[in-house]
C-alpha positions as CSV (number, residue, x, y, z in Angstrom):
1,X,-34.0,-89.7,150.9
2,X,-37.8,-88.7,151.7
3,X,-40.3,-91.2,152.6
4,X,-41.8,-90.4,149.3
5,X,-39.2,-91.3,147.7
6,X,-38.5,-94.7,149.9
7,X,-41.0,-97.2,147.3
8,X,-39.9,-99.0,144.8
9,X,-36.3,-99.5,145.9
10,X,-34.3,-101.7,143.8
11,X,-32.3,-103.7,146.1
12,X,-32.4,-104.6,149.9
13,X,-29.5,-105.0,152.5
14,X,-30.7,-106.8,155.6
15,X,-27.4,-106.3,158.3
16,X,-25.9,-102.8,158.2
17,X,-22.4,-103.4,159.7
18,X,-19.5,-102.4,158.2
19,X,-20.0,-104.5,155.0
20,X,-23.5,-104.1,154.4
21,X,-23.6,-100.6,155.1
22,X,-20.2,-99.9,152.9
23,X,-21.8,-102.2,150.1
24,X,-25.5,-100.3,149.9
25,X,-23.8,-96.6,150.3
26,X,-21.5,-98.6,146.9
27,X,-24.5,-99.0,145.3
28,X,-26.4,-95.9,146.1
29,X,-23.7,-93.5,144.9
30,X,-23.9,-95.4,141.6
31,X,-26.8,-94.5,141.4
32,X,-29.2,-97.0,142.5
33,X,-32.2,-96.5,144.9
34,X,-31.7,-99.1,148.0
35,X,-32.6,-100.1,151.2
36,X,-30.9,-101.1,154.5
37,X,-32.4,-103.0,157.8
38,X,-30.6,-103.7,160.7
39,X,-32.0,-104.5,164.5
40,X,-29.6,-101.8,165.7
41,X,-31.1,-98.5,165.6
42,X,-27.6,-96.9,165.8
43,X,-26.6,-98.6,162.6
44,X,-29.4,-97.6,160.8
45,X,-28.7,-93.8,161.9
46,X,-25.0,-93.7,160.5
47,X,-26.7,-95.5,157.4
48,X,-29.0,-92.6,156.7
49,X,-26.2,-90.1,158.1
50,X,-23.3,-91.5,155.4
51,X,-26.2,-91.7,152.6
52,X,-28.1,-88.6,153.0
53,X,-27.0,-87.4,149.9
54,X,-27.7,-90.6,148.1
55,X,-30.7,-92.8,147.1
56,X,-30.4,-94.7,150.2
57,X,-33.5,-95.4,153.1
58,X,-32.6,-96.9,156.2
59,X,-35.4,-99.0,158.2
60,X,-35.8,-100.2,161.7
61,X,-39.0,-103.2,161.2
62,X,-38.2,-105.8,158.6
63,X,-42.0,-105.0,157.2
64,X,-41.3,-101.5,157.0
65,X,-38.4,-102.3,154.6
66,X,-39.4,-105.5,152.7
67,X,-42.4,-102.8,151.9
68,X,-40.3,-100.5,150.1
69,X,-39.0,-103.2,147.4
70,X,-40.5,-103.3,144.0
71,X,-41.3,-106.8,142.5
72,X,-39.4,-108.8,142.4
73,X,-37.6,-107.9,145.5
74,X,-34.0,-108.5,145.9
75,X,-32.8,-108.5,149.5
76,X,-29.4,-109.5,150.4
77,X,-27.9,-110.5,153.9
78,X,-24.4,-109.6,155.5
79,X,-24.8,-111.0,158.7
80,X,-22.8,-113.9,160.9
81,X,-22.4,-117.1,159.4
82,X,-24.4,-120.2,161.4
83,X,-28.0,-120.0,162.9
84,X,-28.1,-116.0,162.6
85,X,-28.6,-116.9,158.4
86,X,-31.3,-119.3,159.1
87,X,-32.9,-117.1,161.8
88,X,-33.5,-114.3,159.3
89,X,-34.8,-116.4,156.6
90,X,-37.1,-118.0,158.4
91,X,-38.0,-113.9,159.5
92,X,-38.2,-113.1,155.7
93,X,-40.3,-116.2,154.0
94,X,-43.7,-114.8,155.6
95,X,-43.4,-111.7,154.2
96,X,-41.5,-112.8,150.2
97,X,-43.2,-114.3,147.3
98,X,-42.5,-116.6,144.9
99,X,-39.9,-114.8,142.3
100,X,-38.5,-113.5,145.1
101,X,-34.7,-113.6,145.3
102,X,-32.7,-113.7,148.7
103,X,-28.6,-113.2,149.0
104,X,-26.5,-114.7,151.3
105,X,-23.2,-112.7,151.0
106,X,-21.7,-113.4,154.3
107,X,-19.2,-116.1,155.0
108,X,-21.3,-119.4,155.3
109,X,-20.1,-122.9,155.1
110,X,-21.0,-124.4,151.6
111,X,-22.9,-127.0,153.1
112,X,-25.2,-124.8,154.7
113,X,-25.7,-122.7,151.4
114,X,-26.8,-126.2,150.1
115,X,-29.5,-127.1,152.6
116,X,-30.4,-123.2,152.1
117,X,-30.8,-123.3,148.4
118,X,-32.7,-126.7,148.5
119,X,-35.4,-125.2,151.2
120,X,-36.0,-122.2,149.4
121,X,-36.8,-123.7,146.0
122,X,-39.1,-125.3,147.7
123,X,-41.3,-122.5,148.6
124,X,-40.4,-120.3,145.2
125,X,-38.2,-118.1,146.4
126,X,-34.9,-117.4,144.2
127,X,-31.7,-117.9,146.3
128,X,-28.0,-117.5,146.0
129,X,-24.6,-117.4,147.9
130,X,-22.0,-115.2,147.3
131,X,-19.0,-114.7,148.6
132,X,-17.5,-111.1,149.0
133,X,-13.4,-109.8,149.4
134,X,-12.4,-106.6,150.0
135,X,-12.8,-105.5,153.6
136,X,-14.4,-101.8,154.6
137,X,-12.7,-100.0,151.8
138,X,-13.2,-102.8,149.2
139,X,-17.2,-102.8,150.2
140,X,-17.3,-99.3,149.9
141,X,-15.0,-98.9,146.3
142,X,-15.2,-101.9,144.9
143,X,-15.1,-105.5,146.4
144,X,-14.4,-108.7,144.4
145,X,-17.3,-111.3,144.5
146,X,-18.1,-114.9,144.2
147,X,-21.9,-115.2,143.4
148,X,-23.4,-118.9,142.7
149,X,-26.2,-120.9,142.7
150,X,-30.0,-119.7,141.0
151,X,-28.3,-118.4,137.8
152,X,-31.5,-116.5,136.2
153,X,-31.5,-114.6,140.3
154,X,-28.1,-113.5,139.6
155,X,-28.5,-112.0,136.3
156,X,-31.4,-110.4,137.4
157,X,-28.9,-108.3,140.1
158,X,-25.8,-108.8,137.5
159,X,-26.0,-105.1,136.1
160,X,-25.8,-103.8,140.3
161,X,-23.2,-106.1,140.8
162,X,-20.8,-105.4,137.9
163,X,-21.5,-101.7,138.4
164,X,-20.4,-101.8,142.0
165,X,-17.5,-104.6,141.4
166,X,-14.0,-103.7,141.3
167,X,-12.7,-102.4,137.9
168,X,-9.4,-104.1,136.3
169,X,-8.8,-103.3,132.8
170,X,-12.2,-102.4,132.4
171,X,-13.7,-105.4,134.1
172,X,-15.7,-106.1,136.4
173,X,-14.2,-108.5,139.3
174,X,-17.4,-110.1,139.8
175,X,-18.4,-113.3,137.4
176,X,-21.2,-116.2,137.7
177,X,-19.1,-118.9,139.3
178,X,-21.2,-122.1,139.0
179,X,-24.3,-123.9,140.6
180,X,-25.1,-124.8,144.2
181,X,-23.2,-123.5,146.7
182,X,-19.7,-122.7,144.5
183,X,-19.6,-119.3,145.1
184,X,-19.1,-119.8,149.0
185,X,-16.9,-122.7,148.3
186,X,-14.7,-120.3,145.8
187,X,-14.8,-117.7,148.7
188,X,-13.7,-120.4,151.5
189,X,-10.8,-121.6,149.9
190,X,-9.8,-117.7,148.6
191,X,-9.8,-117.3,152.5
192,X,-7.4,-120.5,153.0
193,X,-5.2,-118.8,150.2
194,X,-5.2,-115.8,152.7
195,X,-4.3,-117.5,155.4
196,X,-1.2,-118.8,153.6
197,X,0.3,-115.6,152.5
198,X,-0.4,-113.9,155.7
199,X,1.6,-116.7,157.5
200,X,4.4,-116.4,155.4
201,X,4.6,-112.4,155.5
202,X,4.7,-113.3,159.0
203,X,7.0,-115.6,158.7
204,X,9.1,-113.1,156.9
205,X,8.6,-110.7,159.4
206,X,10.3,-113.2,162.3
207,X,13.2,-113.3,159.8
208,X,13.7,-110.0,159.1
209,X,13.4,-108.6,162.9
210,X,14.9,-111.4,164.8
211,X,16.5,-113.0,162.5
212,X,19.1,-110.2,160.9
213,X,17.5,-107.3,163.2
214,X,16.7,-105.1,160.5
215,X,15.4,-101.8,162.1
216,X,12.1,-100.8,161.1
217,X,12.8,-97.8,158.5
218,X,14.9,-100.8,156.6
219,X,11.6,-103.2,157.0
220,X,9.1,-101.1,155.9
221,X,11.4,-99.7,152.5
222,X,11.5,-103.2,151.9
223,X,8.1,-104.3,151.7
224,X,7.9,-100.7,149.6
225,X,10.4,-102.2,147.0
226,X,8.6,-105.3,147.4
227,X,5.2,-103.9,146.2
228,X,6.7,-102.1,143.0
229,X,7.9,-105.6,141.8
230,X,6.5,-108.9,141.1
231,X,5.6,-108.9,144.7
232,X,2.9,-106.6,144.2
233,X,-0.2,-107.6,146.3
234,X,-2.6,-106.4,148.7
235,X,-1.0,-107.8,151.7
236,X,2.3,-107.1,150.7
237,X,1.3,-102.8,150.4
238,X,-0.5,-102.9,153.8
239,X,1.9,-104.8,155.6
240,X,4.4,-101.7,154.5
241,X,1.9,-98.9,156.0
242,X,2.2,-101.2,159.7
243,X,5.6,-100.9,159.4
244,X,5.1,-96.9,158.9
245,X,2.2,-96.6,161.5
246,X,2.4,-94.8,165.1
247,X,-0.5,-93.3,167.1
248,X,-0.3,-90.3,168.2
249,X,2.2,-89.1,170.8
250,X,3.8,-92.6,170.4
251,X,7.6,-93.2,170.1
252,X,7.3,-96.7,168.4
253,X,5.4,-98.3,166.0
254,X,2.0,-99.6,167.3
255,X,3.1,-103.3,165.9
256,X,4.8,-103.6,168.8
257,X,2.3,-103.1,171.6
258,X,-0.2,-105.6,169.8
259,X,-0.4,-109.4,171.4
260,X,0.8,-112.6,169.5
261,X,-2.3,-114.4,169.5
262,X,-4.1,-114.2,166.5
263,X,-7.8,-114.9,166.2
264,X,-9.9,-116.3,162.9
265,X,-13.6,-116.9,162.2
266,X,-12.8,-120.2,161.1
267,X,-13.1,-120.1,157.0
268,X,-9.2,-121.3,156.6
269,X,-10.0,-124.0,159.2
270,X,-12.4,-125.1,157.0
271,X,-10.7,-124.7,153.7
272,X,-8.4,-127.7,155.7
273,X,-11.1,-129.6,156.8
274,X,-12.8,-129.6,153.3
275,X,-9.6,-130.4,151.7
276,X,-9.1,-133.5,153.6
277,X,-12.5,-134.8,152.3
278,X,-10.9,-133.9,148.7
279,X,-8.1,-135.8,149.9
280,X,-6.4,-132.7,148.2
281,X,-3.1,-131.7,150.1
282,X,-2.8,-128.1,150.8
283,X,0.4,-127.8,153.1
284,X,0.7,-124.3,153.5
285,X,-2.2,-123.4,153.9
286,X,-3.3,-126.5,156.8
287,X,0.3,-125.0,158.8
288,X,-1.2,-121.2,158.4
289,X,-4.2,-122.5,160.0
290,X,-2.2,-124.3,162.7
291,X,0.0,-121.7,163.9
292,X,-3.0,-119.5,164.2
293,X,-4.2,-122.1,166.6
294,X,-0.7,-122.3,168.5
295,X,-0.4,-118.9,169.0
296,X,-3.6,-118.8,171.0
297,X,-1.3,-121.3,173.7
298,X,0.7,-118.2,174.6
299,X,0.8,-119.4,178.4
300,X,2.2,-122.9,177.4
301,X,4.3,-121.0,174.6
302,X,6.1,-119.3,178.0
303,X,6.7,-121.9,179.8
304,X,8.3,-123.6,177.4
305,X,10.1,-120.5,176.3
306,X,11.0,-120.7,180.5
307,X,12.0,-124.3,180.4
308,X,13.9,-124.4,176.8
309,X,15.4,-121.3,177.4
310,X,14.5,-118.9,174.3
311,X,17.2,-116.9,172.9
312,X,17.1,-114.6,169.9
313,X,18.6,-116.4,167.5
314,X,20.2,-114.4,164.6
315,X,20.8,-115.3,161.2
316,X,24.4,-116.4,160.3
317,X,25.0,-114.1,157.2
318,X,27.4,-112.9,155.2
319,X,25.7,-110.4,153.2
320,X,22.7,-108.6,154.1
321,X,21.9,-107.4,150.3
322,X,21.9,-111.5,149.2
323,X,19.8,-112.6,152.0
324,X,17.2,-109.7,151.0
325,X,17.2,-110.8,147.7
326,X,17.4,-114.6,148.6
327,X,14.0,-113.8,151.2
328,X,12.9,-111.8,147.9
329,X,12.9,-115.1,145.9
330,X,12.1,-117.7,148.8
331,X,8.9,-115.5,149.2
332,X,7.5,-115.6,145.7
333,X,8.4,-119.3,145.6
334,X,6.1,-119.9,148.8
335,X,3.6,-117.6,147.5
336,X,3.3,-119.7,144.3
337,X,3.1,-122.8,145.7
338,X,0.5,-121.6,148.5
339,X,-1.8,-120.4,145.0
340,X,-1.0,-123.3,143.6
341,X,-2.6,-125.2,146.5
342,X,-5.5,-123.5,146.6
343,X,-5.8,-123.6,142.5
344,X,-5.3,-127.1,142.9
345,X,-8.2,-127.8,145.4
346,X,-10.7,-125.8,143.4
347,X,-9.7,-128.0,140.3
348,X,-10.7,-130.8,142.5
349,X,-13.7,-129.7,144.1
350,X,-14.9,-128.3,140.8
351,X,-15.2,-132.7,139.3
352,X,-16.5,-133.7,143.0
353,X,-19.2,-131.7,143.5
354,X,-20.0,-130.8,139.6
355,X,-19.1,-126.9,140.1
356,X,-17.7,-126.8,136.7
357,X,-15.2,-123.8,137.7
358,X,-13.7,-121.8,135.1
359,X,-10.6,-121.3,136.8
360,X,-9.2,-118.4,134.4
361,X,-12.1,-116.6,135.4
362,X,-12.2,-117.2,139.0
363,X,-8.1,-115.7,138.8
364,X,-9.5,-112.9,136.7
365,X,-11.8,-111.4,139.3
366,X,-9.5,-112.1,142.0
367,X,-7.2,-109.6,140.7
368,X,-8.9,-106.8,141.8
369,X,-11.4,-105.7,144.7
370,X,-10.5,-109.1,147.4
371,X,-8.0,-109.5,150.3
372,X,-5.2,-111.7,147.6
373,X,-4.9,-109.8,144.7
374,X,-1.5,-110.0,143.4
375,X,0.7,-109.4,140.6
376,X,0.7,-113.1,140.5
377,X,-3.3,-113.8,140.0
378,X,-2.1,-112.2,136.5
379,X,0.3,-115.6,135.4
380,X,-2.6,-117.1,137.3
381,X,-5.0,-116.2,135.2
382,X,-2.5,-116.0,131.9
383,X,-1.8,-120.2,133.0
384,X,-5.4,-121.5,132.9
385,X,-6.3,-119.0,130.1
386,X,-3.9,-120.8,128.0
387,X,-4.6,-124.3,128.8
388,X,-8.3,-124.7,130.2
389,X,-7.7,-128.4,131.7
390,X,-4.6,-128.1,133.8
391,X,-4.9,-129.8,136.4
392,X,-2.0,-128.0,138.5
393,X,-0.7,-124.5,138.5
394,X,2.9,-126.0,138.7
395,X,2.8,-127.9,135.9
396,X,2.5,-124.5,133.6
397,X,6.1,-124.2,131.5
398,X,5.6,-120.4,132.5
399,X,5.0,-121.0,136.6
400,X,7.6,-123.7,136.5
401,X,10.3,-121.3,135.0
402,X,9.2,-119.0,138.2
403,X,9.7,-121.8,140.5
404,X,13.2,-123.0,139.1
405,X,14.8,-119.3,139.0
406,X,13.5,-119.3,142.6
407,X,14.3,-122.8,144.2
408,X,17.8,-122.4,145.2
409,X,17.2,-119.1,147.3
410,X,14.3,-121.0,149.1
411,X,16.7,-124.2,149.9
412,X,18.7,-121.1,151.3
413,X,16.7,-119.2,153.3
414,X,14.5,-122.1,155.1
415,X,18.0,-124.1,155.8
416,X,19.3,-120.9,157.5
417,X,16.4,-120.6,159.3
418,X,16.1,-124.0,160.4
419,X,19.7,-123.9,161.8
420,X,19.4,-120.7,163.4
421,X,16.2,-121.7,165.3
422,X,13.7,-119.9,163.6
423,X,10.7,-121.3,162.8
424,X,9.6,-120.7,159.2
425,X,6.8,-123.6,158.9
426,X,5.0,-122.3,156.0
427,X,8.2,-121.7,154.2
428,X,9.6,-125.3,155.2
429,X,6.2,-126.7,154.2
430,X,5.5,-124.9,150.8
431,X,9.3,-126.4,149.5
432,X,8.4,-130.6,151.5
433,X,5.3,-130.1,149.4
434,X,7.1,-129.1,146.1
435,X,10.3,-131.5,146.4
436,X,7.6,-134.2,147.3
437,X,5.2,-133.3,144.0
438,X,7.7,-133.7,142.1
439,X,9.3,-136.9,142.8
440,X,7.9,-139.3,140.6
441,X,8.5,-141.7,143.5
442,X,7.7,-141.3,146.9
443,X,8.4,-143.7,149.8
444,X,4.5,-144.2,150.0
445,X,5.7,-148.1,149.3
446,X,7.0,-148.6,153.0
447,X,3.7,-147.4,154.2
448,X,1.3,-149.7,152.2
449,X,4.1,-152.7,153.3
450,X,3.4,-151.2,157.1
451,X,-0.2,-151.1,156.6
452,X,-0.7,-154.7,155.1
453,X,2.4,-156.0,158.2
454,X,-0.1,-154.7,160.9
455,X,-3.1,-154.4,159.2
456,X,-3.5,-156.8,156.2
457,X,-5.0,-154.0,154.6
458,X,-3.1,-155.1,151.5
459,X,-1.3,-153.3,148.6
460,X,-0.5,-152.7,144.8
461,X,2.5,-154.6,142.8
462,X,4.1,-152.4,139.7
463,X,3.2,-153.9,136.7
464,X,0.9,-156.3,138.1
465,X,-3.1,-156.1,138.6
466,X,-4.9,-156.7,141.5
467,X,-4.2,-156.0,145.4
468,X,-2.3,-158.1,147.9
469,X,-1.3,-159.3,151.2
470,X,1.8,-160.9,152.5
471,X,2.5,-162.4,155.8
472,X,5.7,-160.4,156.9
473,X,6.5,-162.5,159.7
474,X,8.5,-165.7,160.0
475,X,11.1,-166.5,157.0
476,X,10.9,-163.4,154.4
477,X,11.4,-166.6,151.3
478,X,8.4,-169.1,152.7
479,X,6.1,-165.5,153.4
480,X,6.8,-164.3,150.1
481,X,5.8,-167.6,148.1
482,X,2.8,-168.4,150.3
483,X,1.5,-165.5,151.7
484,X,0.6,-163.5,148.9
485,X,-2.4,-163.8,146.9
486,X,-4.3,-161.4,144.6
């Protein structure tokens, strides 16, 4: 693209890294003139190298390319999440006017997007946060996104956006989520989701190569039957190509030679942190987030491997074809339950903050273009389609038939596991959190009676208003006729 030809440019990408760039190169081959800025000469260069064929202009001065805008302009950022945002807004107020509209589309914290939005009305300037899935390829194909906040901004950029979205059945995976900062709440907790079902593939993983041995041919035809069934998922089909992939010259499989620690940027610790402000449980997801962080204690994890004395504990099986199908089963169980979760918390976040979520459409576009689409997202979105208040995935007659036909191979698997010495916590913890959801009574009786013993913080009577303390101590009869008032 010429510099004649570099005015009026329809939409701005400030941050050219492997998103942004992948995203405006999205645009630009459907057809739209853009423009991309980065601080980083380098990755402006392979900007104008990938897009020299399209209408794409890549700038090096934030002047230069809030210049080549037409009114209003439209400038979106992919950079870090944190003071980096603020840093370039404050970089870009100067030189916008009012009816001008600013993207955040990197991962920020919902609060943040709030104190964002709030400043910017202030001066005039259109703002919105949305939240993007879909990695390299799903930037440069077709991503799925989250946008919220300033409404009339996002219709404005609505025809880019569902031309670029990813397609399913026609549809673009890209809908208006709600007001505020829902869109980066909606992309938080589809990052807690992720960080569920990556645990338990990993989990499934420890089973399948320590716990029965199953060579690595037999692993990775696995996952390939597992991604032509109801298994079918993202995560599921590139999980399969690691278990196929060797650089070259190597005689093993590169899996092998990478470290046990994983890292994250912190969105499923967050998803946690925001769910315990809910007071909305999400078990699977809060252990994923954990045993990210425990894996980082590799030195302890060895010296207590040294001290415990780690074997390699195997399976006790009699059939390999029932376990598979058993582990089969066990893993879509987990897998609802850990959607169910996350479903759950969004129901709950949606009447706390007054996001107003349409959760059928929030499944819809997560079906395509993002990191969790799944077979799944389609009973997902086929659930809250069907009955627009539930308040729980579980409690859908079509989930629940999934989870009963499943139940008995999960009791299976994680008791086998348990008593082998494997560890299969977001397994274990996905069935504690279904056998306790559906107890109509837990033993959260003993702990108000605990609480009021030690801390007269009182308690509730069954069939009987009011809250009350008892004096535990001393003879149960004379406590229990004098101590307790309401």
């Amino acid at each position: 693209m010429d510099e004649k030809q570099a005015t009026g440019l329809q939409f701005g990408m400030i941050g050219l890294g492997t998103m942004g760039r992948n995203l405006l190169l999205n645009m630009a081959e459907h057809g739209f003139a853009v423009a991309g800025y980065d601080k980083d000469l380098e990755k402006v260069r392979l900007l104008g190298e990938e897009g020299k064929d399209s209408p794409v202009k890549g700038f090096d001065t934030l002047e230069a390319f809030i210049q080549s805008l037409k009114t209003p302009k439209v400038v979106m950022m992919l950079v870090p999440a944190g003071k980096i945002v603020d840093s370039v807004i404050a970089d870009l107020k100067p030189l916008l006017s009012p009816g001008d509209i600013i993207i955040d589309g990197g991962n920020s914290h919902f609060t943040d997007t709030i104190i964002r939005d709030t400043d910017l009305q202030q001066v005039g300037l259109h703002f919105f946060g949305m939240g993007i899935s879909g990695g390299e390829e799903g930037a440069r194909k077709g991503p799925s996104m989250m946008p919220g906040g300033d409404k009339s901004a996002y219709e404005f950029v609505k025809p880019i956006l569902d031309t670029i979205a990813a397609q399913v059945n026609n549809e673009p995976c890209v809908t208006y989520i709600g007001p505020g900062a829902s869109g980066h709440f909606v992309k938080m907790v589809h990052n807690g989701i992720e960080y569920g079902v990556m645990q338990l593939i990993a989990e499934t993983y420890e089973l399948l190569y320590k716990g029965i041995q199953l060579p690595e041919n037999e692993i990775y035809d696995l996952f390939s039957k597992w991604n032509e069934g109801r298994l079918q998922s993202f995560l599921i089909e590139i999980t399969r190509d690691i278990f196929a992939f060797k650089e070259p010259g190597s005689d093993h499989l590169l899996i092998h030679n990478i470290k046990d620690q994983a890292r994250a940027k912190g969105t499923g610790k967050w998803t946690s942190q925001v769910a315990y402000d809910l007071e909305t449980p999400i078990t699977a997801i809060d252990t994923a987030v954990s045993m990210r962080d425990l894996s980082k204690y590799k030195q302890l994890r060895t010296q207590a491997a040294s001290l415990y004395g780690e074997t390699l504990p195997r399976l006790n099986i009699i059939n390999k074809d029932d376990f598979l199908t058993n582990l089969e089963r066990a893993f879509y169980f987990s897998m609802i339950v850990t959607y169910s979760q996350g479903m759950h918390m969004l129901y709950q976040a949606s009447k706390a903050y007054g996001y107003d979520f349409q959760l059928q459409e929030i499944a819809k576009i997560w079906r395509g273009g993002c990191i969790i689409r799944s077979q799944f997202l389609n009973d997902i979105y086929n659930a809250y389609q069907n009955n627009q208040q539930l308040q729980h995935l579980l409690l859908d007659e079509q989930i629940a038939a999934q989870v009963t036909e499943t139940l008995q191979a999960t009791r299976t698997v994680v008791a086998g596991a348990i008593t082998s010495g494997l560890a299969v916590p977001a397994y274990a913890a996905a069935l504690s959190y279904f056998d306790t959801f559906r107890s109509e009574r837990m033993p959260a009786n003993l702990i108000q009676a605990q609480r009021d013993f030690f801390g007269a913080h009182t308690y509730e009577l069954i069939g009987k208003e009011g809250f009350f303390h008892t004096h535990w101590s001393g003879d149960p009869v004379t406590a229990l006729n004098n101590g307790v008032t309401g």
